[in-house]
DOROGU-847426 format. One record per residue (C-alpha): residue number from 1; residue in one letter; x, y, z. Coordinates in steps of 0.001 Angstrom, whole numbers, always signed. Layout:
! residues N
+-----+----+---------+---------+---------+
!   i ! aa !      xx !      yy !      zz !
+-----+----+---------+---------+---------+
! NUM !  A !       X !       Y !       Z !
...
+-----+----+---------+---------+---------+
! end
This chain:
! residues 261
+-----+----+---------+---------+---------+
!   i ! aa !      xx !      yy !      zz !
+-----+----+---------+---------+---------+
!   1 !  X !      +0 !      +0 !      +0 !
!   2 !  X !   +1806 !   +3668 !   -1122 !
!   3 !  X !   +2722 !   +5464 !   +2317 !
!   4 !  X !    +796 !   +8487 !   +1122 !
!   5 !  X !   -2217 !   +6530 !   +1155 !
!   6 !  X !   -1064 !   +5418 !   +4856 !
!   7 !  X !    -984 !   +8349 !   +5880 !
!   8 !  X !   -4345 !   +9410 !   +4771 !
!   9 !  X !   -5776 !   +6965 !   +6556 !
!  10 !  X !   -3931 !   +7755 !   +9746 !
!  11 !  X !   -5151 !  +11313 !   +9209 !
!  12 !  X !   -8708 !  +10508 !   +9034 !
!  13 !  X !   -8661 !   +8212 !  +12019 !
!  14 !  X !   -7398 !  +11718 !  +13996 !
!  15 !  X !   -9952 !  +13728 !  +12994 !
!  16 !  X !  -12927 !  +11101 !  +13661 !
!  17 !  X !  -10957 !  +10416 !  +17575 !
!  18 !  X !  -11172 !  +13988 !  +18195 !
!  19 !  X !  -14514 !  +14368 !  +16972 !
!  20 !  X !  -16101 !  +11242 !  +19021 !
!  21 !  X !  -13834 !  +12754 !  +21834 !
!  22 !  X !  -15467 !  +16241 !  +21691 !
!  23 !  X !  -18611 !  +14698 !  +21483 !
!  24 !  X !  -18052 !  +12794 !  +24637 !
!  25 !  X !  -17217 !  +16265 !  +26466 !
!  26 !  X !  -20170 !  +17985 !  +25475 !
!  27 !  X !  -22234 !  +15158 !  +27056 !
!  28 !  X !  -24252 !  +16189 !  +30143 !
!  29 !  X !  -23103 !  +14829 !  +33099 !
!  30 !  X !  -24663 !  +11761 !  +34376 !
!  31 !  X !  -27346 !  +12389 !  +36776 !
!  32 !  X !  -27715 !  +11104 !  +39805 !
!  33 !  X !  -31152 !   +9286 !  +40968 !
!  34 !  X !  -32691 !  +10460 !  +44149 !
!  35 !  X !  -35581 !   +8281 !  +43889 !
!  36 !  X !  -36502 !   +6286 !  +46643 !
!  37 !  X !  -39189 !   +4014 !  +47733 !
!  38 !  X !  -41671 !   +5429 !  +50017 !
!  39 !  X !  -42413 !   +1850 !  +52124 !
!  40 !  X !  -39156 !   +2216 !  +53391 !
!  41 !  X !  -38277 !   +5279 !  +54601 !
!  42 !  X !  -34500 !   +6330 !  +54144 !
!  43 !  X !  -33940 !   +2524 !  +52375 !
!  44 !  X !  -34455 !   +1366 !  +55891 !
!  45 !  X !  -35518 !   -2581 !  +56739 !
!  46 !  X !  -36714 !   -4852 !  +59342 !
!  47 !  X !  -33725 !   -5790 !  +61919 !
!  48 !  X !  -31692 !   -2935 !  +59859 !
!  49 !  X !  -28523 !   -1694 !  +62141 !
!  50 !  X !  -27336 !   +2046 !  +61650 !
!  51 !  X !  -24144 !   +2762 !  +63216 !
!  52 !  X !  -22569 !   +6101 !  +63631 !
!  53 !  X !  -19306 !   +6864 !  +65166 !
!  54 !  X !  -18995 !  +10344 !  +66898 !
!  55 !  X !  -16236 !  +12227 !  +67198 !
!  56 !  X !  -15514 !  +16018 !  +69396 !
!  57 !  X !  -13552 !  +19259 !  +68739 !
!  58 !  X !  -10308 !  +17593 !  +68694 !
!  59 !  X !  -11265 !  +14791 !  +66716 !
!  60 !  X !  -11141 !  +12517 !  +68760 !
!  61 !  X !  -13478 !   +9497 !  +69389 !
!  62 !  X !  -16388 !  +10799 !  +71584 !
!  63 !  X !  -19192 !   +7199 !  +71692 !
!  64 !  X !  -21545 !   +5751 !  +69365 !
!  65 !  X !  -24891 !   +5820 !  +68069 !
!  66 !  X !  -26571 !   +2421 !  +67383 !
!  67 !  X !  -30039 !   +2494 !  +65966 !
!  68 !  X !  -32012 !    -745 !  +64769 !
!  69 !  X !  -34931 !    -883 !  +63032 !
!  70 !  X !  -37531 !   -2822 !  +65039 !
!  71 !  X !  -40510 !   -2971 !  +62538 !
!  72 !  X !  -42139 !   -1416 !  +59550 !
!  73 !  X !  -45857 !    -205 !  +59424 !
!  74 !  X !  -48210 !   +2328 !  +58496 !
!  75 !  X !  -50845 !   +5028 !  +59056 !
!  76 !  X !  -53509 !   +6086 !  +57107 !
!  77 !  X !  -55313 !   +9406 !  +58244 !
!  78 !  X !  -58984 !   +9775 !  +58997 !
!  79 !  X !  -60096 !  +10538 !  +55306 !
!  80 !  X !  -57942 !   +7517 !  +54447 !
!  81 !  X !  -56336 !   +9573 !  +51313 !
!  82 !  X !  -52687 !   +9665 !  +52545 !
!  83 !  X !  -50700 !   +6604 !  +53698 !
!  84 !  X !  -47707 !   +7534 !  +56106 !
!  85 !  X !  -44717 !   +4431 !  +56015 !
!  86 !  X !  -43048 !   +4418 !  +59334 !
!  87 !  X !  -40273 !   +2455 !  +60634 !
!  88 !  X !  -39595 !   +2443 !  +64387 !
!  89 !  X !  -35961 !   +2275 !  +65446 !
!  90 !  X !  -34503 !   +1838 !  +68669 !
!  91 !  X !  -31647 !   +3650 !  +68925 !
!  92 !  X !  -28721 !   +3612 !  +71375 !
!  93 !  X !  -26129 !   +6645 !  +72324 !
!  94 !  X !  -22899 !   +4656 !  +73464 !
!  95 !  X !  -19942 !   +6469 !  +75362 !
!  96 !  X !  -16281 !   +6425 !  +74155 !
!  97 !  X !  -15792 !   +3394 !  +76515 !
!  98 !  X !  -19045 !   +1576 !  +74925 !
!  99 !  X !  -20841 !   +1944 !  +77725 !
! 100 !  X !  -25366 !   +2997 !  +77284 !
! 101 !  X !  -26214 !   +6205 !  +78049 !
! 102 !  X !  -29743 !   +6301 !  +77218 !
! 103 !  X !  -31855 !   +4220 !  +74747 !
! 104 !  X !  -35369 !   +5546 !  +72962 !
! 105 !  X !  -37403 !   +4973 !  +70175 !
! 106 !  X !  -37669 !   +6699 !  +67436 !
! 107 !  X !  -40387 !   +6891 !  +64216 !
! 108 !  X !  -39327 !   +7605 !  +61015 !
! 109 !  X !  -41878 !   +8071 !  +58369 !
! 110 !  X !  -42517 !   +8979 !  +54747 !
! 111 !  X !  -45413 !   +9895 !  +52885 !
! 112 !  X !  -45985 !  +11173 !  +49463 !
! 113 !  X !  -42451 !  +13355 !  +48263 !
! 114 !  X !  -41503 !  +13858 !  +52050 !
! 115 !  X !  -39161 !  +11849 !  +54786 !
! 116 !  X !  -39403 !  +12786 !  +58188 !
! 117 !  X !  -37195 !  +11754 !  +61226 !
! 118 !  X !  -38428 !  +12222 !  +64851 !
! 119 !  X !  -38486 !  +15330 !  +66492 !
! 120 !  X !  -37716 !  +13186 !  +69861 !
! 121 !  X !  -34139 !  +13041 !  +68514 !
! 122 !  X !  -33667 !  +16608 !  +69066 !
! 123 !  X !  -34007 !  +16437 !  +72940 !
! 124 !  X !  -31357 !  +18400 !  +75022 !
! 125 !  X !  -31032 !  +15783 !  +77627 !
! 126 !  X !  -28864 !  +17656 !  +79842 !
! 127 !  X !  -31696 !  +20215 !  +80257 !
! 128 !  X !  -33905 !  +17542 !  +81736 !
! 129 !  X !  -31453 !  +16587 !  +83840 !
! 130 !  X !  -33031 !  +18442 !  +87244 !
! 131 !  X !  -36511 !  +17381 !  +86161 !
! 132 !  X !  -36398 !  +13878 !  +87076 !
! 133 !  X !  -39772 !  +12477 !  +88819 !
! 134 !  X !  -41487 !  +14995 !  +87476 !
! 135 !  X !  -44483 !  +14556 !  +84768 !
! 136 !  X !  -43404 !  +15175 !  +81115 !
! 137 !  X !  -45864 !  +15575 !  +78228 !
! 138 !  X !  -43898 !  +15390 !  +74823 !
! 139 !  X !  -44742 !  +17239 !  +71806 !
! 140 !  X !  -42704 !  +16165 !  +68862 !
! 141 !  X !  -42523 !  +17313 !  +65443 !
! 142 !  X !  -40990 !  +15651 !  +62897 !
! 143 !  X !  -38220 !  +17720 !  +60973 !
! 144 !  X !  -38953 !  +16997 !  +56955 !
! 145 !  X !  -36576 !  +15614 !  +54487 !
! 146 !  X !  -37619 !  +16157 !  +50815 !
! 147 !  X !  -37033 !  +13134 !  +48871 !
! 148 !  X !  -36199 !  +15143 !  +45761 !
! 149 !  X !  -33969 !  +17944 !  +47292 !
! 150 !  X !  -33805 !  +21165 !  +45403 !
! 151 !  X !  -30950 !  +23471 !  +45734 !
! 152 !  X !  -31748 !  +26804 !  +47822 !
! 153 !  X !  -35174 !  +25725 !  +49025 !
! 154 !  X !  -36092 !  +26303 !  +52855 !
! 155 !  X !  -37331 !  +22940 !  +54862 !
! 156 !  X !  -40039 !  +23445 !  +57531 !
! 157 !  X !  -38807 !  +23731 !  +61226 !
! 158 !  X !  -39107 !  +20720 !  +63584 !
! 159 !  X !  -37899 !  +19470 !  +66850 !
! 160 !  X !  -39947 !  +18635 !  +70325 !
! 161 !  X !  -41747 !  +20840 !  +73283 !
! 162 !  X !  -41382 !  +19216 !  +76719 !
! 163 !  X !  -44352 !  +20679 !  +79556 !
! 164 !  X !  -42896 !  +19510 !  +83200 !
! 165 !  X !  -44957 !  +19608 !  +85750 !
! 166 !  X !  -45892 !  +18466 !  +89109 !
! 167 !  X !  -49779 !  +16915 !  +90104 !
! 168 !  X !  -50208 !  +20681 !  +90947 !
! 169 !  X !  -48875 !  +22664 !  +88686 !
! 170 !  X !  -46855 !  +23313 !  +85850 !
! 171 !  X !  -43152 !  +23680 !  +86290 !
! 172 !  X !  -41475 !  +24537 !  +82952 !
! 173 !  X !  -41177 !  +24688 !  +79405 !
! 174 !  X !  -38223 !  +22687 !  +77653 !
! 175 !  X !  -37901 !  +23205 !  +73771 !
! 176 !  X !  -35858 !  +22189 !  +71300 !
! 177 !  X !  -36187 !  +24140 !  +68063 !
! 178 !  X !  -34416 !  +23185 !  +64658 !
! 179 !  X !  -35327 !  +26262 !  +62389 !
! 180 !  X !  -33469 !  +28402 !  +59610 !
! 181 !  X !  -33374 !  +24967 !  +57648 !
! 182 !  X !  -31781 !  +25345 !  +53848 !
! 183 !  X !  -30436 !  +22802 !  +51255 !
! 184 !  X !  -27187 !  +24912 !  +50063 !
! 185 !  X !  -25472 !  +22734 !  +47897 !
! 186 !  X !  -25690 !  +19542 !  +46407 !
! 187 !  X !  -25493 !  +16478 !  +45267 !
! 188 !  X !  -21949 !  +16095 !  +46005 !
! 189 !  X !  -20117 !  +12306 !  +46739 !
! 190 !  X !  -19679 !  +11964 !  +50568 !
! 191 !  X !  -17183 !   +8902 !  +51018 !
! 192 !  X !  -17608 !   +6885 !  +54227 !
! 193 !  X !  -16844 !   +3614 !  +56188 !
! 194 !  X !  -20470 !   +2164 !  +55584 !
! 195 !  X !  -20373 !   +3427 !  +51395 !
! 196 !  X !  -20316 !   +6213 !  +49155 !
! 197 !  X !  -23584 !   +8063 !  +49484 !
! 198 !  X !  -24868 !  +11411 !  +47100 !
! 199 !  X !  -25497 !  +13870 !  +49665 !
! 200 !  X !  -27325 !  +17205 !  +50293 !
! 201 !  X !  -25739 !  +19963 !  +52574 !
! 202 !  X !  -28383 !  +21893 !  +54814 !
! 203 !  X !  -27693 !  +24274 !  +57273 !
! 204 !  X !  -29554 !  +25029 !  +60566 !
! 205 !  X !  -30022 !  +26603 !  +63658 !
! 206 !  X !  -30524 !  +24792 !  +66804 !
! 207 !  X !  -31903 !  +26488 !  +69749 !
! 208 !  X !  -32513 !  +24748 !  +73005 !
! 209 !  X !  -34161 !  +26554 !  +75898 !
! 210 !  X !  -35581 !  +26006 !  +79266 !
! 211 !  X !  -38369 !  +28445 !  +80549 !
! 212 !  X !  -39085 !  +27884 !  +83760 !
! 213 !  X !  -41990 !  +30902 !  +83533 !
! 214 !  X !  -42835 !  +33463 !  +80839 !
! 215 !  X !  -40335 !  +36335 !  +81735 !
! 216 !  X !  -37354 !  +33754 !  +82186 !
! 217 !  X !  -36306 !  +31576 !  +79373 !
! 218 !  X !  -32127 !  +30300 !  +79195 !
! 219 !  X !  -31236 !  +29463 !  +75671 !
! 220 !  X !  -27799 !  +28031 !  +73987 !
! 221 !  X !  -27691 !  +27912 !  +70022 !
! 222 !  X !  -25706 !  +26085 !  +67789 !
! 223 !  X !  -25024 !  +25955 !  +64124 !
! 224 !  X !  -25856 !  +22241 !  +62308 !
! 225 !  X !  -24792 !  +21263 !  +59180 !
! 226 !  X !  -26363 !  +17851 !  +57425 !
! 227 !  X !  -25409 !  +15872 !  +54910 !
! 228 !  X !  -28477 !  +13663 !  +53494 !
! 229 !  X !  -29297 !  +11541 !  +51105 !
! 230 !  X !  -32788 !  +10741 !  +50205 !
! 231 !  X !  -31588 !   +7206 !  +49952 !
! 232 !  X !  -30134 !   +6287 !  +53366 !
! 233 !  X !  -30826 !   +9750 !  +55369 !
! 234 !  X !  -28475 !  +11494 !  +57453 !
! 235 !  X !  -24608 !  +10757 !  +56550 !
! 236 !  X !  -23145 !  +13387 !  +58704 !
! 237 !  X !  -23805 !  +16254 !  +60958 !
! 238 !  X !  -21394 !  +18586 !  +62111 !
! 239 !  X !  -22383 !  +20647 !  +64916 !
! 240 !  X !  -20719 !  +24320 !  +65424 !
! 241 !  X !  -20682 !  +25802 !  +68572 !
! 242 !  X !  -22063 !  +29697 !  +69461 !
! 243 !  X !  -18002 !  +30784 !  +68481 !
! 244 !  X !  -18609 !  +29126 !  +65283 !
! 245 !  X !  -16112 !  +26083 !  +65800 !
! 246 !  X !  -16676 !  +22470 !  +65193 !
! 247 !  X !  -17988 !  +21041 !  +68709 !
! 248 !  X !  -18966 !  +17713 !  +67423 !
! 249 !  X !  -19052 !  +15607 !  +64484 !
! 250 !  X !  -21566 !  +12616 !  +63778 !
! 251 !  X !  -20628 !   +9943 !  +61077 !
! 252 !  X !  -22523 !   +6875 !  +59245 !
! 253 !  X !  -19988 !   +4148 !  +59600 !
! 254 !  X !  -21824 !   +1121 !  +58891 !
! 255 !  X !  -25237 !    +333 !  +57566 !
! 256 !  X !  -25067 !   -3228 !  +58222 !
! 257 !  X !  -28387 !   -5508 !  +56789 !
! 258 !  X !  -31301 !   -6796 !  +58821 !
! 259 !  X !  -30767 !  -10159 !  +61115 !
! 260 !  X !  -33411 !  -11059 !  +62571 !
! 261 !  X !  -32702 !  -11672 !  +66767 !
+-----+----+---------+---------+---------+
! end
């Protein structure tokens, strides 16, 4: 074969790589599914075990969280028009020696676009501390997770309202309010011991106060950022203190399958 004609051919096969290559570029980038389905909320199963590792301002390892998922079920409300999926999980804060702290249950649920975890997980513990033997009527309310996030949007506030008071009369008001909440950025890869998840970031305010009447309330507020995925829920939180510097850092570290006991 003449060389000229070689190198013709060699030419041509250039031009089409670069063309097929430039093609390739000008691709959109893959998107990522946030789809998820609603029976389960946040992916979860029966006997499922969530385990996150927590960590303080230095870094260093601070206990664990253990939750388990102790059944699926659902609600239907009165009109029977909307279905809510729960699952209930028990879930288990762990010191840095592995010893319980406290144990409670928690509902997650999910109806229509919208996952919700328990406002019961927001309690300030250490403000009910001096109100031990007392009566305690809960008021949770669920913080919402949307299942297809969108970039900028404001979530509704949630958290739980605590009334303590004697057989007599009422003592005080403990609240625990997660508010301010935004999606600012997303979906960005969040690499972790228990996988590689797509996650959200969203930013809030977390205010915990104890009134013990009207004209007296004592507040402390910290700054909580969330990385979530509609698929498996929250990956991390990083909680800032009221100087602004990382206090405590919460991370999913295993999301081992369900085994039943």
């Amino acid at each position: 074969m003449p060389q000229s004609y070689c190198s013709l051919l060699s030419a041509c096969a250039l031009v089409l790589l670069s063309l097929t290559t430039q093609a390739q570029d000008s691709l959109p980038a893959p998107v990522v599914s946030t789809s998820l389905d609603c029976t389960h909320p946040f992916g979860l199963d029966s006997y499922m075990e969530l385990v996150y590792s927590i960590t303080d301002d230095r870094g260093k390892p601070a206990g664990t969280i253990r939750q388990r998922v102790v059944s699926l079920g659902s609600q239907t409300n009165k009109k029977e028009t909307i279905t809510t999926n729960t699952a209930l999980v028990k879930s288990g804060l762990y010191d840095g020696k592995n010893r319980l702290v406290r144990i409670q249950d928690l509902t997650y649920g999910c109806r229509q676009d919208t996952t919700f975890t328990d406002g019961m997980s927001e309690i300030e513990f250490k403000n009910m501390s001096s109100f031990r033997d007392r009566r305690l009527a809960y008021a949770p309310v669920g913080l919402a997770w949307p299942n297809e996030p969108t970039v900028g949007s404001m979530l509704p506030n949630g958290g739980v309202s605590v009334q303590v008071s004697s057989s007599a009369v009422d003592i005080a008001q403990v609240n625990t309010t997660v508010r301010r909440r935004r999606i600012v950025s997303g979906p960005a890869t969040l690499v972790t011991p228990a996988g590689t998840f797509q996650c959200y970031k969203v930013e809030s305010e977390r205010e915990a106060s104890v009134a013990p009447r009207e004209d007296m309330v004592m507040r402390t507020r910290t700054r909580v950022i969330d990385y979530y995925s509609p698929a498996v829920g929250i990956v991390k939180t990083e909680v800032y203190n009221k100087n602004g510097k990382l206090a405590e850092t919460r991370l999913l570290t295993a999301r081992n399958p369900g085994n039943q006991p």
